[in-house]
Every structure is written in C-alpha cells, then in structure tokens.
DSSP file (Angstrom, degrees, kcal/mol; ACC not computed):
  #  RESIDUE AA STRUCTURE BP1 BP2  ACC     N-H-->O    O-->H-N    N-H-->O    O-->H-N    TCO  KAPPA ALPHA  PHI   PSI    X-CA   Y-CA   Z-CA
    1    1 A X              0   0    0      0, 0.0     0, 0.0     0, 0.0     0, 0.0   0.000 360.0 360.0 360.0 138.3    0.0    0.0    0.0
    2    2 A X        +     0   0    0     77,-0.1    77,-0.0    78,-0.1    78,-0.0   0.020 360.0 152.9-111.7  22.4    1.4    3.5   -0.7
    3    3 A X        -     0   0    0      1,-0.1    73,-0.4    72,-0.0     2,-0.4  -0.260  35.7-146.2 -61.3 140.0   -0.9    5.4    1.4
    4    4 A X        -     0   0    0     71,-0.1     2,-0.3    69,-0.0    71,-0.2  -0.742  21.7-179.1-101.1 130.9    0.8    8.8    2.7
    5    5 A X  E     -A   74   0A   0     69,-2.4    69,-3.3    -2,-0.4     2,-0.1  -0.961  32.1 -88.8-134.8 172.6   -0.5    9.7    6.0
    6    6 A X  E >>  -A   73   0A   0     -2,-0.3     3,-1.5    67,-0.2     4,-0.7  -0.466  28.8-120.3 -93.7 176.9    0.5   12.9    8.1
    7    7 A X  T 34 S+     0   0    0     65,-2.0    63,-0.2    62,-0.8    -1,-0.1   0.239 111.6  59.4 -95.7  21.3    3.3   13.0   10.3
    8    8 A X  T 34 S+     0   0    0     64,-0.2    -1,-0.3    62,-0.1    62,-0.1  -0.082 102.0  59.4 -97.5  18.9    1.4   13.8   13.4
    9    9 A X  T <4 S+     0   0    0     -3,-1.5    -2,-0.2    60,-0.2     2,-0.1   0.509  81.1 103.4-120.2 -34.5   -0.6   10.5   12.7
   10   10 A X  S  < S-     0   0    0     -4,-0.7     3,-0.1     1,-0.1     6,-0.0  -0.363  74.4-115.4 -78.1 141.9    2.4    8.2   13.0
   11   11 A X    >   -     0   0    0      1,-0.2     3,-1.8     2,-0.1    32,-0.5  -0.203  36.6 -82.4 -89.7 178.3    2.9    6.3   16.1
   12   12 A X  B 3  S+d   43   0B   0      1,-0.2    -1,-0.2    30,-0.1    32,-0.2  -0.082 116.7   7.1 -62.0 153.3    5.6    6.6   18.6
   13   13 A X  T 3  S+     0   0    0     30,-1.9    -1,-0.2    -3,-0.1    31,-0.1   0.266  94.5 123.8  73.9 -19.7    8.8    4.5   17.4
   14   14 A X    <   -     0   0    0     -3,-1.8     2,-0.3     1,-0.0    62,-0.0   0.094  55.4-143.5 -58.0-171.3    7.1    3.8   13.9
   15   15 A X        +     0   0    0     27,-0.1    62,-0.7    -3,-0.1     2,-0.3  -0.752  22.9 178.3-136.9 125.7    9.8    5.1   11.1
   16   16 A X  E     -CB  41  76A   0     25,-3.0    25,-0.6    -2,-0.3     2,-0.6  -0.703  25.9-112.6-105.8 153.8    8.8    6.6    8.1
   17   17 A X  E     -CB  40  75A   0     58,-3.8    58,-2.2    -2,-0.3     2,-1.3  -0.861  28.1-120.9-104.8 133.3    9.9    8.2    5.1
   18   18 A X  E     +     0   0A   0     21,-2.0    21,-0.3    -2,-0.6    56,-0.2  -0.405  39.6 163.3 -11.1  44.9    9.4   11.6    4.2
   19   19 A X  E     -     0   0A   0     -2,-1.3     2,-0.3    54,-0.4    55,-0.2   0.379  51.4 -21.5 -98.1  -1.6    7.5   11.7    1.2
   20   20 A X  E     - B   0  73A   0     53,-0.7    53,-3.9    16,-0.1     2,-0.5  -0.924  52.0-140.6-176.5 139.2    5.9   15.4    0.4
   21   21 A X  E     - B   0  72A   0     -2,-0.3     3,-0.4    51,-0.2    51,-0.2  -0.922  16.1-170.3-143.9 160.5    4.9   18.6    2.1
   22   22 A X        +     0   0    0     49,-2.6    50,-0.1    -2,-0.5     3,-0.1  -0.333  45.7 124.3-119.6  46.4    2.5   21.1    2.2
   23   23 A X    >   -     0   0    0     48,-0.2     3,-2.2     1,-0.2     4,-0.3   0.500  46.4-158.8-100.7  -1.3    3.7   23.3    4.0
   24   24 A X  T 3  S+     0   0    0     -3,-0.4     4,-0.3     1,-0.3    -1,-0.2  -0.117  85.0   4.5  74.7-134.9    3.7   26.5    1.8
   25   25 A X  T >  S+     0   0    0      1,-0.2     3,-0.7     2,-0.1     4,-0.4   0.968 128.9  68.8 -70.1 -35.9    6.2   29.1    3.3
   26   26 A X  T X> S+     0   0    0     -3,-2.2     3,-1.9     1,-0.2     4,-0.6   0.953  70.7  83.3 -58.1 -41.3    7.3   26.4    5.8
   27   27 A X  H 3> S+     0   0    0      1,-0.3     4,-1.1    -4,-0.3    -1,-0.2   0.409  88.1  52.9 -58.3 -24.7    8.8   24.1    3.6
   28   28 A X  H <> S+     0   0    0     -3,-0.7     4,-1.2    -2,-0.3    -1,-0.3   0.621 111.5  50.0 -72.2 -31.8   12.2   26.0    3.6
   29   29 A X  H <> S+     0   0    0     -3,-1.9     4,-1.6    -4,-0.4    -2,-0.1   0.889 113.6  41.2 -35.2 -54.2   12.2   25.9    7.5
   30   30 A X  H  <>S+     0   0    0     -4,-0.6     5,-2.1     2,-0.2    -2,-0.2   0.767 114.9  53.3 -84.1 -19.5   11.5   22.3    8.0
   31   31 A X  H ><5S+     0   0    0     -4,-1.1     3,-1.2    -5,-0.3     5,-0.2   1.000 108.8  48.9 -64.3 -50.9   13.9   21.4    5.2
   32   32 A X  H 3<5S+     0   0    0     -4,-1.2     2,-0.8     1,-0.3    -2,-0.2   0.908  99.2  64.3 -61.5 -38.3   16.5   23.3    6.8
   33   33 A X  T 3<5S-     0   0    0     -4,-1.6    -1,-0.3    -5,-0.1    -2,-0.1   0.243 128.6-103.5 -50.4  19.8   15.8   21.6   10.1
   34   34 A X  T < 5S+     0   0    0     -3,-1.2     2,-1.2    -2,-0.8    -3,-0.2   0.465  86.4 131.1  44.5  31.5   17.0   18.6    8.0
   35   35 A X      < +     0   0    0     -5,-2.1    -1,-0.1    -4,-0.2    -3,-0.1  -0.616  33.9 155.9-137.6  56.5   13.5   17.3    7.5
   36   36 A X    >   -     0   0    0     -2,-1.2     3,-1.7    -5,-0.2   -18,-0.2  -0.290  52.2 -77.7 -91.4 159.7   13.9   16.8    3.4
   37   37 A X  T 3  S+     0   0    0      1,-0.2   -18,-0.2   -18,-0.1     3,-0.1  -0.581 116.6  19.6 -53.5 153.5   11.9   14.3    1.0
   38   38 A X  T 3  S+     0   0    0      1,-0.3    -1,-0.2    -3,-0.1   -19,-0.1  -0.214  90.1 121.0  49.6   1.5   13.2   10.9    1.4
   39   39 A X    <   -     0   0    0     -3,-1.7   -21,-2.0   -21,-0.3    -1,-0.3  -0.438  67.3-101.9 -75.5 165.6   15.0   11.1    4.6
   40   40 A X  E     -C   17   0A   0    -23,-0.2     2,-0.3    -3,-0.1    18,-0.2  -0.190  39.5-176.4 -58.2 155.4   13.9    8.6    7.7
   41   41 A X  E     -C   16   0A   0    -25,-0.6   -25,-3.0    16,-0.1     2,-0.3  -0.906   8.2-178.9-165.3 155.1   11.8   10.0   10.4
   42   42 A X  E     - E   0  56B   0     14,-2.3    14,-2.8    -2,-0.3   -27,-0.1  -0.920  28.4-124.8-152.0 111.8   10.6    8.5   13.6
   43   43 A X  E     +dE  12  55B   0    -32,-0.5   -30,-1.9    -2,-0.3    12,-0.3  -0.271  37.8 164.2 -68.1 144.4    8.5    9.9   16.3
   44   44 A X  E     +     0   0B   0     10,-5.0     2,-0.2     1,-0.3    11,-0.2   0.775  56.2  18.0-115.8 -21.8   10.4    9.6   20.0
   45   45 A X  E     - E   0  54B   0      9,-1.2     9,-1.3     2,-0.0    -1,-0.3  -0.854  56.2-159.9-151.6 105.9    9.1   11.3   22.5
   46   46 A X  E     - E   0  53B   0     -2,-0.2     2,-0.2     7,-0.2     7,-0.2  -0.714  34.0-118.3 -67.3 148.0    5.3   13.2   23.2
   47   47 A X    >   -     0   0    0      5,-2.1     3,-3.8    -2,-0.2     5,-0.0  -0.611  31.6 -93.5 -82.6 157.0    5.3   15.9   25.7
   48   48 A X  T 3  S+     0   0    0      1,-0.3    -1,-0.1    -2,-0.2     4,-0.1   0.727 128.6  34.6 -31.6 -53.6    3.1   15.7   28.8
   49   49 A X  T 3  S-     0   0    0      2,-0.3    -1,-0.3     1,-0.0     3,-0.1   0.203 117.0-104.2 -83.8  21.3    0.5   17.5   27.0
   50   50 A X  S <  S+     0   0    0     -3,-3.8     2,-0.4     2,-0.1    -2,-0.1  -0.187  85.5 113.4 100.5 -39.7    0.8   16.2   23.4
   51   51 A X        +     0   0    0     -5,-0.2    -2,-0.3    14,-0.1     2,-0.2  -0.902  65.7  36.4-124.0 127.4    2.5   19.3   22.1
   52   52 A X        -     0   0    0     12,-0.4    -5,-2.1    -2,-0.4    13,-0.2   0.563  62.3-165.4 -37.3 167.8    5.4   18.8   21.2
   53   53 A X  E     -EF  46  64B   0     11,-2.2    11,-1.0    -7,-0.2     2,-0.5  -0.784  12.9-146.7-118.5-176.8    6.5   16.1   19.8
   54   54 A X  E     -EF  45  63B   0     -9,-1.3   -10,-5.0    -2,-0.2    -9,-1.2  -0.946  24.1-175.7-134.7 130.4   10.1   15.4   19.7
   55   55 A X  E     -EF  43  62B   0      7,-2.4     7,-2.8    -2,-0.5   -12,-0.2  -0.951  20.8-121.6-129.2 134.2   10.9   13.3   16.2
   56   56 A X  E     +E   42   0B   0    -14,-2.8   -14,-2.3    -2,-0.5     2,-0.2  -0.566  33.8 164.4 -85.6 157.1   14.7   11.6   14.8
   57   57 A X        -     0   0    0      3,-0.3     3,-0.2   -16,-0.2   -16,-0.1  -0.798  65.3 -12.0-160.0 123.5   16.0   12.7   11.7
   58   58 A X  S    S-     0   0    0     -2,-0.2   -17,-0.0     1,-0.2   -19,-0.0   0.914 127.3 -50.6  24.7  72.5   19.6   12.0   10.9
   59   59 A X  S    S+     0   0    0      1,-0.1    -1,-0.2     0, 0.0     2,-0.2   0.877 119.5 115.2  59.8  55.8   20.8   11.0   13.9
   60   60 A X        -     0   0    0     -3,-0.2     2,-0.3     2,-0.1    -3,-0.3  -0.688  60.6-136.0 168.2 114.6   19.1   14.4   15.5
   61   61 A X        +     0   0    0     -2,-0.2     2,-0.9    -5,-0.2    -5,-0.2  -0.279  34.0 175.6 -76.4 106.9   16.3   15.0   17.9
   62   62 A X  E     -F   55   0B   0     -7,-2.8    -7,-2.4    -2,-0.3     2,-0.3  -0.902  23.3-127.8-131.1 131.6   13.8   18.0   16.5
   63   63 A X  E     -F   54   0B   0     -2,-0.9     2,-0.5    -9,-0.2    -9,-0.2  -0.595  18.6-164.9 -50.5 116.4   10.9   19.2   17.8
   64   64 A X  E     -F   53   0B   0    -11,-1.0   -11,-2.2    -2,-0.3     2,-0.5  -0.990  22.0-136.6-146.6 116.4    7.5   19.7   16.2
   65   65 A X    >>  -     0   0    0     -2,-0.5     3,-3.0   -13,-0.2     4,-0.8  -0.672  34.5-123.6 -43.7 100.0    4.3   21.7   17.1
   66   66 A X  H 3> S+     0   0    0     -2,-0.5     4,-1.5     1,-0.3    -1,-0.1   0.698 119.7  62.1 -26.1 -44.5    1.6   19.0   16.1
   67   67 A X  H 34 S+     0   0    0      2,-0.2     4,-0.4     3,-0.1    -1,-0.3   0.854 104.4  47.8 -47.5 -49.7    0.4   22.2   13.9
   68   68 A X  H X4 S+     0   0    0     -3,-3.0     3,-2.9     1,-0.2     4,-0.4   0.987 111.0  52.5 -58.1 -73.6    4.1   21.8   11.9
   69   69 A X  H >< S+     0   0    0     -4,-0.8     3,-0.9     1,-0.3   -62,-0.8   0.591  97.8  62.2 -71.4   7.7    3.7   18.1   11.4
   70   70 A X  T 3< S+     0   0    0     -4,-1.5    -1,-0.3    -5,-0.3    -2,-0.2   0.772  95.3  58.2 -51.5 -33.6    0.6   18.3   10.0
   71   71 A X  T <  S+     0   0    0     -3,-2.9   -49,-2.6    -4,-0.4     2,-0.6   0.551 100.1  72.7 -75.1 -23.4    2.0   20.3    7.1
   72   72 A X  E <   - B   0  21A   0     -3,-0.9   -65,-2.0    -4,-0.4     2,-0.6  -0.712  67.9-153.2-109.4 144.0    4.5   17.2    6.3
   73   73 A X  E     -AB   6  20A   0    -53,-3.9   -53,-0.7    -2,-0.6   -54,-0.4  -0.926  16.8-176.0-122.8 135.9    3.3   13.3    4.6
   74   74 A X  E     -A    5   0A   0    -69,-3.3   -69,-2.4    -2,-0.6     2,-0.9  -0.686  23.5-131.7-112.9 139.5    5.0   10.4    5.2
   75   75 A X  E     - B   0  17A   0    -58,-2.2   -58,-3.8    -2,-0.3     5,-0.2  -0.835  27.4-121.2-123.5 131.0    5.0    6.9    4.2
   76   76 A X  E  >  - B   0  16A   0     -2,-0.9     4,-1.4   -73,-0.4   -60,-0.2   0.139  26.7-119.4 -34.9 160.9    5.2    4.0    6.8
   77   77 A X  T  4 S+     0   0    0    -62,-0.7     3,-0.2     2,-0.2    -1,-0.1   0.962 112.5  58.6 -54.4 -79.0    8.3    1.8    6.2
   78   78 A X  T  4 S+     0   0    0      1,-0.2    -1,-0.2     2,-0.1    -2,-0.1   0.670  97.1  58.2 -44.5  -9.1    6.0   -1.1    5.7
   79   79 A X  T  4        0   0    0      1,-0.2    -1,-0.2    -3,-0.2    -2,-0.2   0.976 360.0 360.0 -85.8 -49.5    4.1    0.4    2.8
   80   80 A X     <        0   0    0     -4,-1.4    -1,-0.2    -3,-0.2    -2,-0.1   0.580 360.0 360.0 -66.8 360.0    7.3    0.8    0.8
C-alpha cells in the first residue's frame, strides 16, 4: 500500500519516510531543520500534554508543534 498519512498520525517508534509537504512558506524551515523528502523520520518522544512532539532525523532530535507536522506526509516503512 502507498498510502501517505500525516506525520502527526504516525505512532511513537514507527519510522517513516518523508515523502511530500505542504507546508507552503514552511517548507524552507522544516527542510533546513533537516527534514527533506526521502529522509527517515521517527516519532520519540510526546510531551506531557501532546505538544510537542520530539521526532529523529539524521541522527538528530527536533521538535514539532503538532500544527508543523501536520503540514508534512510520510510513508510508513512497511508500505514501501
């Protein structure tokens, strides 16, 4: 299956790839935050209240406002 889901959807530990965003004027933030099409990404950590979340990306812990990872779509590992 090649279903894209967003990357506030994906569960803790899962890893995905990076497959599109829609993020409009973000997209030159979150890229520079290393967070490009086709890299890995993996949720790690929620915060007490949900918001943040704290997600790997090249060996390198970043933080995302549930509002940011909405903007990015991912596909699980298993789909590919």
């Amino acid at each position: 299956m090649n279903e894209l889901i967003r990357l506030c959807d994906l569960q803790i530990n899962k890893t995905a790839v990076v497959a599109e965003f829609c993020a409009g004027k973000m997209t030159q933030r979150i890229n520079d935050l290393g967070i490009v099409e086709g890299s890995e990404i993996t949720p790690v950590f929620i915060a007490p209240f949900g918001d943040p979340v704290a997600y790997s990306v090249k060996h390198t812990l970043i933080a995302l406002r549930r509002k940011d990872s909405r903007l990015i779509l991912v596909r699980c590992e298993d789909d590919i």
